[in-house]
Backbone bond lengths (Angstrom), bond angles and torsions (degrees), N, CA, C in turn:
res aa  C-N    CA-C-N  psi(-1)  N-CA   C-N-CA  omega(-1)  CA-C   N-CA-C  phi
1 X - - - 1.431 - - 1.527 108.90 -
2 X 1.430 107.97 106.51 1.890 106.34 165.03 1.433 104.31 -63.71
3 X 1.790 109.59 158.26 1.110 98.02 -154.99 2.054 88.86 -150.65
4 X 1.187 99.14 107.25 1.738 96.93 -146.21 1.620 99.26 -110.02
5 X 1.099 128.73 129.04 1.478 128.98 164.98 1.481 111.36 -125.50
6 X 1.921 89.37 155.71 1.685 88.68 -163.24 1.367 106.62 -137.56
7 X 1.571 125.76 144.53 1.446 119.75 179.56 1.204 87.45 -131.42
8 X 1.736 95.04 151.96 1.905 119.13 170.36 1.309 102.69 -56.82
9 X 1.079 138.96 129.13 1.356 139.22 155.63 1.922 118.36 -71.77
10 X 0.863 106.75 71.74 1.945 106.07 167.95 1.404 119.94 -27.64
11 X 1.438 102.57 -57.06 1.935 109.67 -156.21 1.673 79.12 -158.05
12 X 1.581 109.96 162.46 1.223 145.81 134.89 1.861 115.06 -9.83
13 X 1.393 126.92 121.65 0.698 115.52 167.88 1.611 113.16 -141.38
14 X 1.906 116.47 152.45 1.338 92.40 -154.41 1.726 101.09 -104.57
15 X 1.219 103.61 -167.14 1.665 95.61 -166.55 1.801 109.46 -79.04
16 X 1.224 106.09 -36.58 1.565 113.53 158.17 1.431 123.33 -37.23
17 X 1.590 102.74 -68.02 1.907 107.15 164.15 1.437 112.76 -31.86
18 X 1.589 136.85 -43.81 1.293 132.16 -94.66 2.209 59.33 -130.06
19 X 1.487 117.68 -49.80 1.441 135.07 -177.44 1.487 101.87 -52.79
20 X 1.066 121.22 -58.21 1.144 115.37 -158.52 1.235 101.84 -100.80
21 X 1.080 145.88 -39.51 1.325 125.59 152.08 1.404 132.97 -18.40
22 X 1.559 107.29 -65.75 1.478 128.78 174.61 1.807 100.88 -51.19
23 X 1.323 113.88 -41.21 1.121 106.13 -152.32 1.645 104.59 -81.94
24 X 1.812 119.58 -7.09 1.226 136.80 -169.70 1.677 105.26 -96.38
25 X 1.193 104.33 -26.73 2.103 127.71 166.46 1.029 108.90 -54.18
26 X 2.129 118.62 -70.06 0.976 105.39 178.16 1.524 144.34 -30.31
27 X 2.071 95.45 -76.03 1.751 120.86 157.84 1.521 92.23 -15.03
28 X 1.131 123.04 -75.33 2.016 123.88 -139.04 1.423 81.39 -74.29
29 X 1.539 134.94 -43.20 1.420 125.18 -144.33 1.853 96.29 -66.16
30 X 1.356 99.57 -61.65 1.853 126.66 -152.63 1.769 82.69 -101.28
31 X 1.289 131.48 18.87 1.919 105.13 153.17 1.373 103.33 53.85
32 X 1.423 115.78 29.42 1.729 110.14 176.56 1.769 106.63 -75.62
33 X 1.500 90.30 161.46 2.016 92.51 162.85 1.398 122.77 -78.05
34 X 1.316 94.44 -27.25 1.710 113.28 -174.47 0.893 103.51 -134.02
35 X 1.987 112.47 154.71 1.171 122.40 -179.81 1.900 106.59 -80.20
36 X 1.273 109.78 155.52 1.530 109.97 162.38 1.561 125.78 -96.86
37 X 1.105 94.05 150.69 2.069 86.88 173.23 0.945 135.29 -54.25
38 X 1.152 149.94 102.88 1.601 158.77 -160.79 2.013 91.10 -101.60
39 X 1.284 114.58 126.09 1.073 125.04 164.68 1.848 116.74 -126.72
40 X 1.527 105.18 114.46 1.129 114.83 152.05 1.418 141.16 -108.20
41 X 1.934 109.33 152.43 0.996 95.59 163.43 1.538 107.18 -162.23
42 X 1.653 114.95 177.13 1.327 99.57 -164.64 1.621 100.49 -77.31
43 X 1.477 123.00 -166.74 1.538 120.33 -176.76 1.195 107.97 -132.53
44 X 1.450 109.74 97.03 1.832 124.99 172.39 0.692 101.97 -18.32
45 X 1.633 129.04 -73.30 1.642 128.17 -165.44 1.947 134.71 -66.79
46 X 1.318 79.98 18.47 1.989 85.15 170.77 1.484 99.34 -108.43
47 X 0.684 113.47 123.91 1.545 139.42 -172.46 1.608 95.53 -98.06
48 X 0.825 140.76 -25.90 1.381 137.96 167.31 1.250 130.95 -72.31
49 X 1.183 125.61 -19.49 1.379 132.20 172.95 1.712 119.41 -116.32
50 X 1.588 110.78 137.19 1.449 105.54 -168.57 1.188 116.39 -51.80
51 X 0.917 146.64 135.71 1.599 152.13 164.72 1.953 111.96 -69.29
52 X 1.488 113.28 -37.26 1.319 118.16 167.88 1.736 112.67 -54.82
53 X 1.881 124.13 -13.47 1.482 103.60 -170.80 1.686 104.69 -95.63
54 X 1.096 94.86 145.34 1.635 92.81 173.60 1.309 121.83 -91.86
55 X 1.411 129.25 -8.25 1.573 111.77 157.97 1.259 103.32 -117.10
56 X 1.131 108.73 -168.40 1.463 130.68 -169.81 1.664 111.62 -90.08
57 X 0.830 99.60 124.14 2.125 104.26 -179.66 1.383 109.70 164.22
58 X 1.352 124.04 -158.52 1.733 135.51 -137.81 1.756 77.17 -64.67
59 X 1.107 126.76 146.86 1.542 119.62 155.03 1.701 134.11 99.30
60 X 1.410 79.34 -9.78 2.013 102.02 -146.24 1.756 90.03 -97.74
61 X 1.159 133.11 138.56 1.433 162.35 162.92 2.075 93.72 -21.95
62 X 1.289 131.69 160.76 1.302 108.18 173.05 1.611 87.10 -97.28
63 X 1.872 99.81 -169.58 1.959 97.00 -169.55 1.585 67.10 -126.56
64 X 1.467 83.48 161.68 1.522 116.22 -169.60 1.905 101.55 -118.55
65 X 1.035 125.90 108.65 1.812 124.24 -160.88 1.695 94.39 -118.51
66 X 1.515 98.39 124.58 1.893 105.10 168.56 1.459 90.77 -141.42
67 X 1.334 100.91 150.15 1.719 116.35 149.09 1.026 110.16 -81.45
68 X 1.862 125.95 140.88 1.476 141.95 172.76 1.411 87.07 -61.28
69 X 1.559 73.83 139.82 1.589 108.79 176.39 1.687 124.61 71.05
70 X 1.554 110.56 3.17 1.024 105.06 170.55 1.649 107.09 -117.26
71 X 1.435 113.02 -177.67 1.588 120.87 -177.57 1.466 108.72 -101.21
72 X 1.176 128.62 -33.93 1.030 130.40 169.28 1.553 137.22 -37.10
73 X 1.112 105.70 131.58 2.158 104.64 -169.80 1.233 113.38 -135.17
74 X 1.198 137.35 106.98 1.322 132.66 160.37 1.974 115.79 -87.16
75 X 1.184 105.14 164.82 1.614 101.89 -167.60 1.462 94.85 -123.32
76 X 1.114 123.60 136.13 1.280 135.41 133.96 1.243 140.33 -128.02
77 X 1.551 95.89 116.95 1.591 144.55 -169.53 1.470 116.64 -76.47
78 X 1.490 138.45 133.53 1.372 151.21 -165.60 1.329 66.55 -103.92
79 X 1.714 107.54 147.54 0.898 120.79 161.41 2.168 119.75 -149.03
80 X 1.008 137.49 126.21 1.438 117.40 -176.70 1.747 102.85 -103.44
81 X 1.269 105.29 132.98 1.241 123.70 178.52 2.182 122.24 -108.20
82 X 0.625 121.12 110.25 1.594 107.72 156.20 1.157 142.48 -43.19
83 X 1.833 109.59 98.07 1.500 87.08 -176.89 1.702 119.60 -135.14
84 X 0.942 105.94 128.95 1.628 138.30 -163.03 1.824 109.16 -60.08
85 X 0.696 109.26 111.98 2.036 129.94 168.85 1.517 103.38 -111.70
86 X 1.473 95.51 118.78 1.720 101.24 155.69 1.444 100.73 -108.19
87 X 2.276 95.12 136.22 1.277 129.03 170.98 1.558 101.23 -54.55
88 X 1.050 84.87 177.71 1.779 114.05 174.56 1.999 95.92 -81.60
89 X 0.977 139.07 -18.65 0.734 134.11 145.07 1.571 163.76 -92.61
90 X 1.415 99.93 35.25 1.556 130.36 -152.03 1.163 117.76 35.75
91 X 1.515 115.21 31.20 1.799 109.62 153.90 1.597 116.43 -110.61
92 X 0.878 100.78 137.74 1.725 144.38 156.52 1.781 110.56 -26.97
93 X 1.435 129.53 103.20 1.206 125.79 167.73 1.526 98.91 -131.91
94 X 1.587 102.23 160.22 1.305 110.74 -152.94 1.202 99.68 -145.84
95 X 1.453 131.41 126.42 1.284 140.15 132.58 1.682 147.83 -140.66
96 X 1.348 130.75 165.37 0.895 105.24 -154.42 1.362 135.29 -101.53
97 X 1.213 141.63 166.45 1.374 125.59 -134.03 1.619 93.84 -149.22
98 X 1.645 122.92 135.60 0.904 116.53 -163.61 1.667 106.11 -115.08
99 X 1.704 106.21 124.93 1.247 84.67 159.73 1.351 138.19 -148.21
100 X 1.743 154.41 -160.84 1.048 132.93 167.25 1.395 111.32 -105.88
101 X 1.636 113.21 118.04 1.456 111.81 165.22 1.130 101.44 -88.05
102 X 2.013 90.42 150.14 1.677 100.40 163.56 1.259 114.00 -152.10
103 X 1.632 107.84 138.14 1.172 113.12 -161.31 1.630 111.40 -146.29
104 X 1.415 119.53 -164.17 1.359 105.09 -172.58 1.272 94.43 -105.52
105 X 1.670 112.02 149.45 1.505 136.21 -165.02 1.498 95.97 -107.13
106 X 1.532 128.17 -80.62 1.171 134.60 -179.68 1.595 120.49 -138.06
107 X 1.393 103.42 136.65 1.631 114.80 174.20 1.288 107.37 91.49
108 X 1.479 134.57 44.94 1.080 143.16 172.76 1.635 107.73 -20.58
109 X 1.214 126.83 132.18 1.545 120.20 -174.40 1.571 102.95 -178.99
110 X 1.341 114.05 160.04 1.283 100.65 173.55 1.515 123.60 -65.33
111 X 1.042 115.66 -43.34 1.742 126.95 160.76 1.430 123.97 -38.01
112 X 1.926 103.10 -27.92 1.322 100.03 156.77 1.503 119.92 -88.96
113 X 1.383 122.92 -12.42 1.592 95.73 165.75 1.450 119.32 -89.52
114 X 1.273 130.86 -12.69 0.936 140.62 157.00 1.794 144.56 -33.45
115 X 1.735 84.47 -32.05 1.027 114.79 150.58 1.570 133.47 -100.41
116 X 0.755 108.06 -26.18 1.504 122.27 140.17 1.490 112.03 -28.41
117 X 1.326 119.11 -101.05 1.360 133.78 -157.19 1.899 89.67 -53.78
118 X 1.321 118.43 -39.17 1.682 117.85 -177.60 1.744 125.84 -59.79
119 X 1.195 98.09 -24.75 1.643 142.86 177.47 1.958 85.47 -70.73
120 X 1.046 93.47 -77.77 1.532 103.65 -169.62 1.535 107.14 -58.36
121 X 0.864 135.03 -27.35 1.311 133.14 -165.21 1.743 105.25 -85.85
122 X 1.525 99.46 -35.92 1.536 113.43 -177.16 1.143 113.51 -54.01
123 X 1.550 118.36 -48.31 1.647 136.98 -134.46 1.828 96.24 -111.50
124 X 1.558 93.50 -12.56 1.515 85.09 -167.51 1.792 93.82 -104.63
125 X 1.524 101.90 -29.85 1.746 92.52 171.93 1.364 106.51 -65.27
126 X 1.443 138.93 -54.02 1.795 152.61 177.40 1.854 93.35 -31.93
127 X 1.197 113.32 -53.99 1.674 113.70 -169.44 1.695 115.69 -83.22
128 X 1.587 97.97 -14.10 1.099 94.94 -153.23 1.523 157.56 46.54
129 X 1.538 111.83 50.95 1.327 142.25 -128.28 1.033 102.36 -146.68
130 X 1.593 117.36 170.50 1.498 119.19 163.04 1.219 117.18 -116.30
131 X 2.006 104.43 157.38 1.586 120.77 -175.13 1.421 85.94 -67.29
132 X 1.412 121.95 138.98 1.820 124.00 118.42 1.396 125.15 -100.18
133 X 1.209 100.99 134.17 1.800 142.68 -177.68 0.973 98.38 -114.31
134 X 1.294 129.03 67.59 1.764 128.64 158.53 1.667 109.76 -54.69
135 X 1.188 121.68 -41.24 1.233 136.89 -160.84 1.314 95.93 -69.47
136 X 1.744 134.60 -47.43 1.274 152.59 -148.69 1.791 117.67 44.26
137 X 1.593 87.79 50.07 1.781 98.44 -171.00 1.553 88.65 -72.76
138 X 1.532 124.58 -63.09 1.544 99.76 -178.74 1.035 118.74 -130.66
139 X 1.738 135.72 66.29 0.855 166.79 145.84 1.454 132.79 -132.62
140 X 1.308 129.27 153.60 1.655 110.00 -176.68 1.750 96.74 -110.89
141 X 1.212 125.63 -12.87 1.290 139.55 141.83 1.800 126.77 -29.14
142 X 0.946 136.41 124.85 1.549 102.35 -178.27 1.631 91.58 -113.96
143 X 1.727 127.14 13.64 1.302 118.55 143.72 1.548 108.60 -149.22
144 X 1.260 106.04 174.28 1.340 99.18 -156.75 1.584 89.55 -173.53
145 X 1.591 113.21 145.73 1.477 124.26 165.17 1.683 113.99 -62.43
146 X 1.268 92.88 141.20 1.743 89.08 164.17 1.460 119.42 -24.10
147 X 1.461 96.48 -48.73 1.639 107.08 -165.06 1.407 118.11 -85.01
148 X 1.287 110.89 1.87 1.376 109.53 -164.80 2.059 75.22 -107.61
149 X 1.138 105.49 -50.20 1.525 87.57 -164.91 1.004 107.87 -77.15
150 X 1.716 150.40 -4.75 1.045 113.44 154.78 1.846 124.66 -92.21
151 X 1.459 118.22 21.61 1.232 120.42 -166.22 2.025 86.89 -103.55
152 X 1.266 92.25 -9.72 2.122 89.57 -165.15 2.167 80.49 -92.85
153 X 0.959 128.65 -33.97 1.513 125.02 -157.39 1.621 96.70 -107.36
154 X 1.349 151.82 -10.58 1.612 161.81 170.37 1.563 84.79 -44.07
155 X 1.485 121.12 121.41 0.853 126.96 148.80 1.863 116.65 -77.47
156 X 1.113 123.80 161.79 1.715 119.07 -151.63 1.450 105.69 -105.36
157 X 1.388 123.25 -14.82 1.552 120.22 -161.75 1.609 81.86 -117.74
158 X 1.646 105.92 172.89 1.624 128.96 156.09 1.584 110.57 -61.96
159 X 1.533 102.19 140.77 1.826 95.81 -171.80 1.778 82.91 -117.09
160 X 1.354 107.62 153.13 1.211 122.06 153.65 0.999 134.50 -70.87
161 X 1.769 102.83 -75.84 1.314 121.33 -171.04 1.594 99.88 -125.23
162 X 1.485 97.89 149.54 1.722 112.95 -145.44 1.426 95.45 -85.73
163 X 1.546 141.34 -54.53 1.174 138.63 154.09 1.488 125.63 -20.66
164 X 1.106 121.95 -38.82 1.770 132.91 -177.35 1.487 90.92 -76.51
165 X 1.461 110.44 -71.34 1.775 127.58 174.05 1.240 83.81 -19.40
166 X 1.068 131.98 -105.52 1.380 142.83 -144.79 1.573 128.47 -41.28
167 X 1.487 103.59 -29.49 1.309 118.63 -172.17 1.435 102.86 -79.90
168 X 1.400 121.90 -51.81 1.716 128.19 167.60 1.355 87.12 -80.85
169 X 1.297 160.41 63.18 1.948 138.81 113.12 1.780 76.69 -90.67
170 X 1.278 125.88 -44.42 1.995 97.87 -143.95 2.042 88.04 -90.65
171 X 1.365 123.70 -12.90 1.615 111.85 170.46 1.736 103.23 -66.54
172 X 1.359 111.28 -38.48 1.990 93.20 -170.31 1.045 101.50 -123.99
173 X 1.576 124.67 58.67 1.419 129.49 152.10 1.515 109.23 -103.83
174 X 1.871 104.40 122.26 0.877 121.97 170.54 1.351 147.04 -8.36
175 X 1.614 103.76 -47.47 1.515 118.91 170.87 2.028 98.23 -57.52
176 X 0.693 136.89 -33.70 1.406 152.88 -137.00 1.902 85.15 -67.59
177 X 1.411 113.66 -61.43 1.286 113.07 159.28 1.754 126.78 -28.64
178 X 0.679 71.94 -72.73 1.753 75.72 173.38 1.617 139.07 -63.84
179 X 1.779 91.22 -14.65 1.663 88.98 -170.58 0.913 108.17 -71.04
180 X 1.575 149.56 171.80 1.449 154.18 146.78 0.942 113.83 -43.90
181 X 1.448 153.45 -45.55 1.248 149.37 -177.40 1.601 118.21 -155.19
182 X 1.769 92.62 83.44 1.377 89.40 -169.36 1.908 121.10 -77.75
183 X 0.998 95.51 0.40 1.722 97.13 -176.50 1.555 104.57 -92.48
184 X 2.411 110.76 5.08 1.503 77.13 163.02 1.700 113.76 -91.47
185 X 1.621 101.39 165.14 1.245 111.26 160.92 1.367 129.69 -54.63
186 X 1.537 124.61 156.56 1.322 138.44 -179.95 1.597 99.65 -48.84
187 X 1.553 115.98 152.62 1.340 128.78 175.82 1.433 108.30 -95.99
């Protein structure tokens, strides 16, 4: 199961914001003492987005996000969508709406959604916006404030080690209720 979350994009944001943010998600997510390394960067291989912009928005390369020392990559992608308002007169107006998906890039793992939802939490406090969880993988919400989604996914004790963290954030995340079959395994 891909597992995709999305924030409104407001303004421009740069890959540093996008670092230290994530890297302020984690701490709150996993009850760490210290923050971990959040490494971004944009991704040579999208050919679709200019490589000349330096932050992230309508146009911009997607960013590619790992913690040092791990393998894991989630992407987040600018993306413009269509979106539809009916008038007061049962017609249809349309415009377009910008936003950042994010999803997992490589090494599917719990550590990669983890970063995921931390990703999301960053970009959506920076915009001041809300997560969507259409999917309601870990939320039963399918939007929710920064703050609400990371106060529903806060694991409750001090974490050590970020791998363990990770394995209990994706067992008692919320969505977990709701999925169809939560006792299957990762894909």
């Amino acid at each position: 199961m891909s597992v995709v979350l999305f924030v409104q994009q407001t303004c421009p944001i740069s890959l540093q914001e996008i670092a230290s943010g994530t890297e302020d998600a984690f701490r709150i997510l996993f009850n760490l003492s210290r923050k971990p390394i959040v490494t971004t960067i944009f991704d040579a291989a999208d050919r679709q987005g200019d490589p000349s912009m330096p932050k992230v928005g309508r146009g911009s390369r997607r960013v590619l996000c790992s913690l040092d020392g791990y393998p894991e990559q989630v992407a987040a992608s600018p993306i413009v969508v269509p979106h539809g308002t009916l008038g007061e007169r049962g017609d249809w107006s349309f415009a377009d709406r910008d936003l950042i998906s994010i999803r997992w890039q490589m090494y599917k793992s719990p550590l990669c959604y983890a970063l995921q939802a931390a990703i999301a939490i960053a970009i959506a406090q920076r915009m001041n916006s809300m997560i969507e969880d259409g999917a309601g993988f870990f939320s039963i919400s399918n939007e929710s404030t920064s703050t609400e989604f990371a106060d529903a996914l806060r694991l409750p004790w001090a974490q050590m080690d970020i791998r363990s963290a990770a394995e209990e954030f994706l067992k008692r995340r919320p969505g977990l209720l709701s999925s169809p079959d939560p006792a299957r395994p990762l894909q």
